[in-house]
MARSE-161099 format. One record per residue: residue number from 1; residue in three letters; x, y, z of N, C-alpha, C in turn. Coordinates in Angstrom, 2 decimals. Example, Ala and Ser with C-alpha at 12.3 -4.5 7.8 and 13.67 -1.06 7.14 Angstrom:
<pts>
+-----+------+---------+---------+---------+---------+---------+---------+---------+---------+---------+
!  nr ! rest !    n.xx !    n.yy !    n.zz !   ca.xx !   ca.yy !   ca.zz !    c.xx !    c.yy !    c.zz !
+-----+------+---------+---------+---------+---------+---------+---------+---------+---------+---------+
!   1 !  ala !   13.19 !   -5.69 !    7.80 !   12.30 !   -4.50 !    7.80 !   13.20 !   -3.30 !    7.80 !
!   2 !  ser !   12.85 !   -2.25 !    7.08 !   13.67 !   -1.06 !    7.14 !   12.90 !    0.03 !    7.87 !
+-----+------+---------+---------+---------+---------+---------+---------+---------+---------+---------+
</pts>
This chain:
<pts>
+-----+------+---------+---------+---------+---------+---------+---------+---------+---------+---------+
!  nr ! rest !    n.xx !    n.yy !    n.zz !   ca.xx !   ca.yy !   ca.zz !    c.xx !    c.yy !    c.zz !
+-----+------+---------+---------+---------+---------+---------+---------+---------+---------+---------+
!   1 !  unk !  -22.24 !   68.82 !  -80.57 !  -22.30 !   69.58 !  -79.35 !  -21.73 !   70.96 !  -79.64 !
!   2 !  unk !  -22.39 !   71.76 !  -78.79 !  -21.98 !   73.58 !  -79.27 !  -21.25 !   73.92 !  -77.51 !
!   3 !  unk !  -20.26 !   74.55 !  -77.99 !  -19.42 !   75.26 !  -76.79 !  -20.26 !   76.62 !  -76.70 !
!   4 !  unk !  -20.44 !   77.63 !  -75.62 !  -20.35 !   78.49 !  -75.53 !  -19.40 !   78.96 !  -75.89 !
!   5 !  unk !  -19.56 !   80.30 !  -76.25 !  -18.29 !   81.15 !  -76.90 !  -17.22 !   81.33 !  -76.06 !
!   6 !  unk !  -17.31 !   81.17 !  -75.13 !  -16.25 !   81.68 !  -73.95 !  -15.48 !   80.31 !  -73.60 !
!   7 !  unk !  -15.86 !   79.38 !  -73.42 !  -15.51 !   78.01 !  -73.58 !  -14.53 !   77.69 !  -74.37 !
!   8 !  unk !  -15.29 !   78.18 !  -75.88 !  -14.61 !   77.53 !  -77.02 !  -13.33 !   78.40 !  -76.87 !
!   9 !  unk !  -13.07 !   79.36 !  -76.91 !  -12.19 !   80.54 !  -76.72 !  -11.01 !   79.83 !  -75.87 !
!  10 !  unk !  -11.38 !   79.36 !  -74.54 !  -10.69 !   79.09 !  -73.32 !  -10.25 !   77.58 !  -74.09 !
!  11 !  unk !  -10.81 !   76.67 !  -74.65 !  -10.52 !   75.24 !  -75.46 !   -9.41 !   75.69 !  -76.53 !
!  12 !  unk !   -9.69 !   76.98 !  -77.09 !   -8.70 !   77.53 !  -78.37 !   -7.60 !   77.79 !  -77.63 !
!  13 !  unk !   -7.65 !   78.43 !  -76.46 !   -6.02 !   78.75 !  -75.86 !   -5.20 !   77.74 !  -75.71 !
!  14 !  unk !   -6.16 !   77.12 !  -74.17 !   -5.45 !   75.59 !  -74.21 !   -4.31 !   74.61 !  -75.39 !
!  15 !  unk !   -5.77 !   74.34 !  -76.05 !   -5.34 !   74.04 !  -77.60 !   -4.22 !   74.24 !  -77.76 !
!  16 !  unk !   -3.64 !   75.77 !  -77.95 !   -2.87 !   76.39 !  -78.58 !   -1.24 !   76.35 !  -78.08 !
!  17 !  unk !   -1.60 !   76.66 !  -76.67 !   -0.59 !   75.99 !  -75.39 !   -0.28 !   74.53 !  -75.79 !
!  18 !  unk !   -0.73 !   73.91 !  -75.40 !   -0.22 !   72.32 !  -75.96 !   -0.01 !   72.12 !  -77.12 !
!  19 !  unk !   -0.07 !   72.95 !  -78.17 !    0.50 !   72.47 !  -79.72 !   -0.49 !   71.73 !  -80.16 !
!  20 !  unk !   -1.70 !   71.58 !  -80.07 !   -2.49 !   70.79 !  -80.65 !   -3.89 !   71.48 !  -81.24 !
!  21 !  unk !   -4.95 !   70.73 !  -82.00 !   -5.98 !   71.22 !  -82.31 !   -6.94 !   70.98 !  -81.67 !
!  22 !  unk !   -8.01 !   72.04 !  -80.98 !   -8.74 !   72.45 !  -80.61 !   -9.57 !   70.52 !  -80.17 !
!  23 !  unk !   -9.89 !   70.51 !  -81.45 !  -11.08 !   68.99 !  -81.60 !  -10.37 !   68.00 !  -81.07 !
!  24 !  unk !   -8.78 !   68.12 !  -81.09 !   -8.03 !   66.95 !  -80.59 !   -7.95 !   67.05 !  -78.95 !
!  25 !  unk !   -7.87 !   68.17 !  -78.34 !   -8.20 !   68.57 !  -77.19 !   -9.70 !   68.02 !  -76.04 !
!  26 !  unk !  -10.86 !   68.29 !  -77.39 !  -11.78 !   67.86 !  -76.74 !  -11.85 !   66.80 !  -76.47 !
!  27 !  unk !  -11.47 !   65.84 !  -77.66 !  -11.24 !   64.26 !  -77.68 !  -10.56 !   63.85 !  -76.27 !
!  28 !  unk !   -9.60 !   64.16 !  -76.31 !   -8.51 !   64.36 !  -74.72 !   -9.56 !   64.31 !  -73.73 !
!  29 !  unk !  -10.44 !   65.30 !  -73.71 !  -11.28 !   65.50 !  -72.55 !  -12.46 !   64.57 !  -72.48 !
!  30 !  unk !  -12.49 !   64.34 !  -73.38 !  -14.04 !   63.01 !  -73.23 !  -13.72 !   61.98 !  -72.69 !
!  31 !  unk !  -12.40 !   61.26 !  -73.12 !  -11.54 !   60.47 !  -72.71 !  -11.22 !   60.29 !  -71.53 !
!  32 !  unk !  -10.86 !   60.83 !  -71.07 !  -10.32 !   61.78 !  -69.69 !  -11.67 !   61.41 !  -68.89 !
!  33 !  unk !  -12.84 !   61.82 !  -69.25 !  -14.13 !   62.07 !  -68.10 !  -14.76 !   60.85 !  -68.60 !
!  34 !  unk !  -14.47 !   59.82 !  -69.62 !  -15.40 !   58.75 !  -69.69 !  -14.07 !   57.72 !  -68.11 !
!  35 !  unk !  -12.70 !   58.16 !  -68.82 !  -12.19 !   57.10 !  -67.54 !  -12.36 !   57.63 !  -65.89 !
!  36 !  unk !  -12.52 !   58.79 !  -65.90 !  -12.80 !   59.36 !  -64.31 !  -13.97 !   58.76 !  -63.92 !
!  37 !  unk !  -15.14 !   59.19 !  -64.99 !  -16.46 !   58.71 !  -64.53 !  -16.10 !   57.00 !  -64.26 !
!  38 !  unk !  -15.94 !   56.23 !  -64.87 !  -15.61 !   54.94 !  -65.21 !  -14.97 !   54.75 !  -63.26 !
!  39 !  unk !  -14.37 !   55.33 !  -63.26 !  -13.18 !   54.69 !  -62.13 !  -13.82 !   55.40 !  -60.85 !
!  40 !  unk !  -15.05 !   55.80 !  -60.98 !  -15.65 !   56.66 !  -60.19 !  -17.17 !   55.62 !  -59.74 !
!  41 !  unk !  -17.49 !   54.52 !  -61.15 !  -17.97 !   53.48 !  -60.89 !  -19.35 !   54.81 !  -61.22 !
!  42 !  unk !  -19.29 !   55.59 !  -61.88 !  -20.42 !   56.64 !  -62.80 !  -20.99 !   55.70 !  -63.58 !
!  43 !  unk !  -20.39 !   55.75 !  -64.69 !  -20.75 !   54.89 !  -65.89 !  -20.07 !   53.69 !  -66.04 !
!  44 !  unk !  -19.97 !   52.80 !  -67.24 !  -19.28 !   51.23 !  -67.48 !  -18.02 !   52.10 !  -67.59 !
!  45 !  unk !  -17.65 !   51.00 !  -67.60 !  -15.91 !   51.37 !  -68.00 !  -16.39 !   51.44 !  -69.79 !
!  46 !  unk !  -15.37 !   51.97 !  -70.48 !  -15.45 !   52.79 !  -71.78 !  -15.67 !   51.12 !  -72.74 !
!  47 !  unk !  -14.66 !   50.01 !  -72.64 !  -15.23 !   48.78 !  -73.63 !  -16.38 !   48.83 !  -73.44 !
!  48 !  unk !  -17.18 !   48.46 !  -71.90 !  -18.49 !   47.74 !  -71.75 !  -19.62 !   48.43 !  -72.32 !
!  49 !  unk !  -19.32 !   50.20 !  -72.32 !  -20.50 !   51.11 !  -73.21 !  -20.05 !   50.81 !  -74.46 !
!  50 !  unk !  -19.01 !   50.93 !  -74.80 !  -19.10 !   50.20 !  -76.33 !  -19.71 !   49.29 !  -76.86 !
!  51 !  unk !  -19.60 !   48.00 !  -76.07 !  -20.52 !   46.78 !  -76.39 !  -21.95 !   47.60 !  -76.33 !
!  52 !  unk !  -22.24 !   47.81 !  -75.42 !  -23.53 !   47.92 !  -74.85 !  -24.10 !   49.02 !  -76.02 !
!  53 !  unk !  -23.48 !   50.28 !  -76.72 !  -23.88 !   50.97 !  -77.59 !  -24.02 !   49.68 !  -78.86 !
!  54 !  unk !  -23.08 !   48.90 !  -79.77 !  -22.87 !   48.45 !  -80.88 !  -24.36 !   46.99 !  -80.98 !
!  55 !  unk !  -24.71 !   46.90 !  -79.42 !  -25.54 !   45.52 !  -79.14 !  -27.36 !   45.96 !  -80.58 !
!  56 !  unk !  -27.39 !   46.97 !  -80.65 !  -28.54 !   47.66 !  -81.85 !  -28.09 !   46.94 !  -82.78 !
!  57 !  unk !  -27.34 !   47.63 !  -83.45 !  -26.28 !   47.85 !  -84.24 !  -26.30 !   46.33 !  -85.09 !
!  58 !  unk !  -25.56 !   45.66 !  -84.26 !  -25.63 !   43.85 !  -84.25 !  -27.33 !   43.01 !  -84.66 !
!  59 !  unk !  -27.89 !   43.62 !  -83.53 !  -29.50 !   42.42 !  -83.84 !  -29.84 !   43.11 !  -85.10 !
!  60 !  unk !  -29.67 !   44.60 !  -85.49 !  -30.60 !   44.90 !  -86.68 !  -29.71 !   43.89 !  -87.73 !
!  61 !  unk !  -28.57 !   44.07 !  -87.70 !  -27.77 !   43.30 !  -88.91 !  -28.38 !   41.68 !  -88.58 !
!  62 !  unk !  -27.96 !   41.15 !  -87.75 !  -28.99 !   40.04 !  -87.53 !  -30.55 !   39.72 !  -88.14 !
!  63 !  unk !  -30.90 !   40.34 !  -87.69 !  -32.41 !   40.21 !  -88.29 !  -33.01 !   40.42 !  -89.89 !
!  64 !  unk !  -31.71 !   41.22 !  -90.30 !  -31.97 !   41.67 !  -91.91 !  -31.61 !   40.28 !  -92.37 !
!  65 !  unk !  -30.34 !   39.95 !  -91.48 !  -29.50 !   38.96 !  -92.38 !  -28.87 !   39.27 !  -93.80 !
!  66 !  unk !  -28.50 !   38.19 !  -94.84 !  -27.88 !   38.48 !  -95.84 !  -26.76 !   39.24 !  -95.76 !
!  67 !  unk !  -25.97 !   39.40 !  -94.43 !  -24.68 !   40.26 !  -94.45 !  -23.66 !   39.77 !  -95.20 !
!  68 !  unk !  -22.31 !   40.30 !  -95.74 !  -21.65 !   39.97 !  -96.53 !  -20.89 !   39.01 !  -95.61 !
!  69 !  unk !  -19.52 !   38.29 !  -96.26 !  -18.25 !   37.86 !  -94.95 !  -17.93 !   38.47 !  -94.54 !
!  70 !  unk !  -17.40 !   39.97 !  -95.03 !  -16.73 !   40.50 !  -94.28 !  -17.05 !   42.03 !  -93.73 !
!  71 !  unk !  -18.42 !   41.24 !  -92.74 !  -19.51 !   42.08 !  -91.95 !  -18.36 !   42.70 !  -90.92 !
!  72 !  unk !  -17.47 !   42.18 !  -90.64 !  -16.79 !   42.42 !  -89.38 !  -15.78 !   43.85 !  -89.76 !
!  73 !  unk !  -15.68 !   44.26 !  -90.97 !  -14.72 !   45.46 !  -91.57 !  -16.33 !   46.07 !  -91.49 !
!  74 !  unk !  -17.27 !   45.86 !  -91.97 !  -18.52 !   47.06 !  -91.07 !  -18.88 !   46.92 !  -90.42 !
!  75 !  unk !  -18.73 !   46.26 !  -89.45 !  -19.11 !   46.89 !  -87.80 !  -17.99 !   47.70 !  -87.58 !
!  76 !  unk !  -16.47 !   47.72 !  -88.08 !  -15.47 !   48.40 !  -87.42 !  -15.75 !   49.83 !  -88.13 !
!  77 !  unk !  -16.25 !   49.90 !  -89.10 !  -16.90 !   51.17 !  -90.03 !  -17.54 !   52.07 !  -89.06 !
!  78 !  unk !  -18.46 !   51.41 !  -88.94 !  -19.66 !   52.30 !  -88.22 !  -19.04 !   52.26 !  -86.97 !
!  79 !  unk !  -18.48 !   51.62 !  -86.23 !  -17.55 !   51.90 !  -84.98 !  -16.90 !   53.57 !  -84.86 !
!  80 !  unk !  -16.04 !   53.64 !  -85.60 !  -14.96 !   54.17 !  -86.73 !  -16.05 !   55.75 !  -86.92 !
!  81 !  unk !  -17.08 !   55.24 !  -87.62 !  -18.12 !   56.76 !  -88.17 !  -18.70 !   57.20 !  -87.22 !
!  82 !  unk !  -19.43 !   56.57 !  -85.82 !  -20.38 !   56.85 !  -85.42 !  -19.99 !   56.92 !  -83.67 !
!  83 !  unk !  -19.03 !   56.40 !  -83.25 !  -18.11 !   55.93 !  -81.84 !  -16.83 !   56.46 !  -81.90 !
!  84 !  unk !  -15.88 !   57.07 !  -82.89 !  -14.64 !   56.56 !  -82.32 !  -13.94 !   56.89 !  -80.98 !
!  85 !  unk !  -14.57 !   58.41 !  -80.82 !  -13.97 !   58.52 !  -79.38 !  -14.30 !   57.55 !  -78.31 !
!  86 !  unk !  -15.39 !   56.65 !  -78.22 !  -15.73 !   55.78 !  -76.88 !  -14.70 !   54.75 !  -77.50 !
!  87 !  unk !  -14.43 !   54.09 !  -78.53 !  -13.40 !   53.39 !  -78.93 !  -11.85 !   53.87 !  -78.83 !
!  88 !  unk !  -11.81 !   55.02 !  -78.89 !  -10.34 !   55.21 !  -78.53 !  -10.39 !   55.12 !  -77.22 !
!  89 !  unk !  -11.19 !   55.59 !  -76.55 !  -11.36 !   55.01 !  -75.06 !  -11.14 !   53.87 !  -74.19 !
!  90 !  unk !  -12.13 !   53.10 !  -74.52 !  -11.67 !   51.45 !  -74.24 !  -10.43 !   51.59 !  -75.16 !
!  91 !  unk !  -10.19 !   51.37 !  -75.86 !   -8.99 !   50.87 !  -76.56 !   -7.33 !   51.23 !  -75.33 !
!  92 !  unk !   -7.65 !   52.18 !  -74.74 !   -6.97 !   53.14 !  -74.08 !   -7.03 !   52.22 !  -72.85 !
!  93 !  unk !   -8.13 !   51.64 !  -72.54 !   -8.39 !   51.35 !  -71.13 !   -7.58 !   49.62 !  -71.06 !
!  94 !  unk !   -8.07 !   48.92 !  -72.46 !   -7.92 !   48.05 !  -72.33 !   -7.14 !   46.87 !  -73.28 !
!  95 !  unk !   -6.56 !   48.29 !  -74.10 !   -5.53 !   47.83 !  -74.80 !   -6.31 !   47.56 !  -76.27 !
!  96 !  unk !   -5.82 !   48.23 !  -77.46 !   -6.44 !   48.16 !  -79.00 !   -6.81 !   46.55 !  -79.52 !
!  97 !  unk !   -5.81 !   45.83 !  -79.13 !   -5.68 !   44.28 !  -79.83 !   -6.94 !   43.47 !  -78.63 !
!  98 !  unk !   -6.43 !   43.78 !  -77.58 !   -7.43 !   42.63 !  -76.68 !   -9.21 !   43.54 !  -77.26 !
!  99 !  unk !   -9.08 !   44.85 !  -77.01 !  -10.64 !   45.50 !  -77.46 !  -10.79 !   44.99 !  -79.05 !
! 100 !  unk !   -9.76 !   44.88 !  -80.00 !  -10.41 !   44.12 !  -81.62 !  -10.78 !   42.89 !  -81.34 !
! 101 !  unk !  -10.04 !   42.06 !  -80.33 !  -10.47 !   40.86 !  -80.46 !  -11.85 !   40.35 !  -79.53 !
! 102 !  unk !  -12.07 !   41.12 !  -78.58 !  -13.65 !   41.45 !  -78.06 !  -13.98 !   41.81 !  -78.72 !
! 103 !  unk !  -14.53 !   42.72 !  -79.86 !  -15.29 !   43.12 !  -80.37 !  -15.42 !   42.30 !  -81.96 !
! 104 !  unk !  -14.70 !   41.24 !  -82.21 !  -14.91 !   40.32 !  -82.93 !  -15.53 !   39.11 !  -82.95 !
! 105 !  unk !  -15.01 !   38.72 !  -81.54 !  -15.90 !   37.79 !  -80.83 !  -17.32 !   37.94 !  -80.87 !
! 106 !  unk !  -17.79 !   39.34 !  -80.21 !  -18.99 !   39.82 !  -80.10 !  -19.89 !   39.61 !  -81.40 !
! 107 !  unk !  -19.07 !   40.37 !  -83.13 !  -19.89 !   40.07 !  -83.61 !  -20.10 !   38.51 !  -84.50 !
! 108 !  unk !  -19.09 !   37.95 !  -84.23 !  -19.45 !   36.48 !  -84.43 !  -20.67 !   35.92 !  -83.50 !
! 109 !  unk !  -20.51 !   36.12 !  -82.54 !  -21.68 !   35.54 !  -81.67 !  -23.09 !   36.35 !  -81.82 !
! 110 !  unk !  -22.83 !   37.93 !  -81.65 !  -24.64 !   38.38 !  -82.41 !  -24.80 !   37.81 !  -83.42 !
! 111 !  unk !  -24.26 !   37.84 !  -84.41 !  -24.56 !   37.47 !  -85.79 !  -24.45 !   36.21 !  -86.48 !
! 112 !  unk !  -24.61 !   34.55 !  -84.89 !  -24.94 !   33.47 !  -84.81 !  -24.12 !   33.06 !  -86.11 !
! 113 !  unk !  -22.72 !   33.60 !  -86.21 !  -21.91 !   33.30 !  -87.26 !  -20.62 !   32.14 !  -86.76 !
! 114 !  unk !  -20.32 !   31.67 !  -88.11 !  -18.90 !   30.81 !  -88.17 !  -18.04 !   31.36 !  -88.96 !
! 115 !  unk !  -16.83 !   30.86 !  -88.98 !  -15.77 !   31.64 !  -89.45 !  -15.54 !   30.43 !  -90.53 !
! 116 !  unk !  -15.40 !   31.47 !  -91.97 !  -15.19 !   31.04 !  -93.25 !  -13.94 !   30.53 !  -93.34 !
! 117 !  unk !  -13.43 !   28.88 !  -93.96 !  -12.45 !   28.59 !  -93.65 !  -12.11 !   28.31 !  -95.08 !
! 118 !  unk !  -10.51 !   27.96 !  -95.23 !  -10.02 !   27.01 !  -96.59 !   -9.19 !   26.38 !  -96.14 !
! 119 !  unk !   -9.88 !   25.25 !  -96.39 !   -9.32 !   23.31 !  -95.46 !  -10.03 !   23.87 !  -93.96 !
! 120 !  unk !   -8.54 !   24.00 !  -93.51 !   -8.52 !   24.05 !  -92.14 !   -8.54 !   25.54 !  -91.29 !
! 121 !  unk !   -7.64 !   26.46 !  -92.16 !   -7.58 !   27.68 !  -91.91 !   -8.32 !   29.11 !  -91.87 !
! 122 !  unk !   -8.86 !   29.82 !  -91.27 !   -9.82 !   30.86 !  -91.17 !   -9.36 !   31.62 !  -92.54 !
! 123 !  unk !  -10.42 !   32.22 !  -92.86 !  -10.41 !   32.86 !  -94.25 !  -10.18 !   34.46 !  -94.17 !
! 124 !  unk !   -9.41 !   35.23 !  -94.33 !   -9.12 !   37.07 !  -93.53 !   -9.37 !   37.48 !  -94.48 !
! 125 !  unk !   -9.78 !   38.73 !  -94.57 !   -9.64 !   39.68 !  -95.52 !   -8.72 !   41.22 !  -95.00 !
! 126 !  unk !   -7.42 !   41.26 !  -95.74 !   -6.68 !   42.21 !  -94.94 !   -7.41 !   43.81 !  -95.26 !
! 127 !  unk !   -7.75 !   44.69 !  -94.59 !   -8.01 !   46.39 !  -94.87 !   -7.22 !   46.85 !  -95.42 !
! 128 !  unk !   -7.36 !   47.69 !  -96.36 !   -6.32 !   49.07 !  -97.48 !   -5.55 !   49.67 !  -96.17 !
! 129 !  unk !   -4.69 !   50.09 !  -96.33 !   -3.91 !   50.67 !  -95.31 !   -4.04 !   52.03 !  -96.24 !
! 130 !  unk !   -4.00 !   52.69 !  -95.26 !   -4.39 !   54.03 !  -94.95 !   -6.28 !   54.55 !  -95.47 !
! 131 !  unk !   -6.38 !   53.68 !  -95.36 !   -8.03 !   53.71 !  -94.72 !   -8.57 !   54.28 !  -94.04 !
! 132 !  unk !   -7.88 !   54.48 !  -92.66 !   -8.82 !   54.99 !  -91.41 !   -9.52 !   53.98 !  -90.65 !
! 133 !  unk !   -8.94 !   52.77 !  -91.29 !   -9.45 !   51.67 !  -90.37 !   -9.23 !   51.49 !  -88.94 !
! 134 !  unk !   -9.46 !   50.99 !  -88.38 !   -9.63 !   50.54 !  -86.67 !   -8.98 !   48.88 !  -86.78 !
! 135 !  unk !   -8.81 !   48.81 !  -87.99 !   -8.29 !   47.02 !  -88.13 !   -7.98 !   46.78 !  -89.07 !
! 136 !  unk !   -6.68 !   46.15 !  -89.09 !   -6.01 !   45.59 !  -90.33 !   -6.29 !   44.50 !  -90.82 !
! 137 !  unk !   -6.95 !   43.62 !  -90.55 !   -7.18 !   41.92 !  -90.64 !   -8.66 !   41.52 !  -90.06 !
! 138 !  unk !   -9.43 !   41.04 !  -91.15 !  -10.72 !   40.53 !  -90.47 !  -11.37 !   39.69 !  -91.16 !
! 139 !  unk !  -11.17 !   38.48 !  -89.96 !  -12.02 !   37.23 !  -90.08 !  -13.50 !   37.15 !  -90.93 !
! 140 !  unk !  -13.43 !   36.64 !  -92.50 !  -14.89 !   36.34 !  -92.48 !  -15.69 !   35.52 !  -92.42 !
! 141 !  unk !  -16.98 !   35.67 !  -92.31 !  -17.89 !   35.39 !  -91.16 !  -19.02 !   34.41 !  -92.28 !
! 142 !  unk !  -19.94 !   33.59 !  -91.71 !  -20.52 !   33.75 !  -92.66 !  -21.51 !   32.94 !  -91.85 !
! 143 !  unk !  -23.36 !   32.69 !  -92.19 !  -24.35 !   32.69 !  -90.95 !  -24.10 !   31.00 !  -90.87 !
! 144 !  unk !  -24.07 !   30.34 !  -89.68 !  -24.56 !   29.15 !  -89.45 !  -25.58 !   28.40 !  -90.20 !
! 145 !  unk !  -25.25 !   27.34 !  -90.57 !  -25.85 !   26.44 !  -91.06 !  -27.39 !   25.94 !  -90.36 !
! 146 !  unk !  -28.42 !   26.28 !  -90.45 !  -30.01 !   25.66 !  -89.63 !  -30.79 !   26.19 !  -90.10 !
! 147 !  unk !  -32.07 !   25.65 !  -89.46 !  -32.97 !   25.81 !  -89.61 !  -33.41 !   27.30 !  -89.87 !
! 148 !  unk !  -34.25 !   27.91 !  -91.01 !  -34.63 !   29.26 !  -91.51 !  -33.41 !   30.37 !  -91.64 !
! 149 !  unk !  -32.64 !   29.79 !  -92.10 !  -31.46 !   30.34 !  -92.40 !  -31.35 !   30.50 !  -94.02 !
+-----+------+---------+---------+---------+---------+---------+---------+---------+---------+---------+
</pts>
């Protein structure tokens, strides 16, 4: 998205006033007008467009199939590359841990998956810290057992 010059100018002061950077500002403001709109009953509240954006996202991985276990560190990728401000959003709205664990759920269930176990216990794969991840810990996954699978 392009500011008008006069805009961006008036975003640079601001900015500058609050001690912060310009892009971190805008972020502020998307935020800001996804929860107004939201509470204004405009748009979903900020999780439910999340789901509702990532629901592509999911059937194409579905349909290719052959995803790795630990499909669930890329969906938080492309979350992460392609969303994060609607994710800092919900996350904001509805708390980071309850929004990872919806959005894990979610892709266990698009992706007609079970969770990889040893014995009894779910199988994790922890994220590199300082990554830029959206998640430290993730369940892998791996497709259900049936028919044309």
């Amino acid at each position: 998205m392009t500011l008008a010059r006069e805009d961006n100018e008036k975003l640079a002061v601001e900015a500058a006033r609050r001690g912060i950077l310009p892009a971190t500002l805008a972020a502020e403001f998307v935020r800001e007008g996804l929860k107004r709109a939201a509470a204004e009953k405009k748009v979903e509240r900020p999780a439910a467009e999340l789901k509702r954006w990532l629901e592509p996202f999911l059937g194409d991985l579905r349909r290719r199939g052959g995803w790795p276990e630990d499909i669930t560190i890329t969906v938080f990728e492309h979350i992460r590359d392609q969303a994060h401000d609607l994710y800092d959003a919900a996350a904001e709205d509805v708390g980071r841990s309850a929004l990872n664990r919806e959005l894990g759920r979610m892709v266990k269930e698009r992706l007609d998956a079970e969770v990889v176990t040893i014995g009894t216990r779910p199988k994790v794969k922890k994220v590199r810290r300082n990554s830029g991840s959206l998640i430290q810990l993730a369940t892998l996954l791996k497709p259900k057992p049936g028919e044309g699978r």
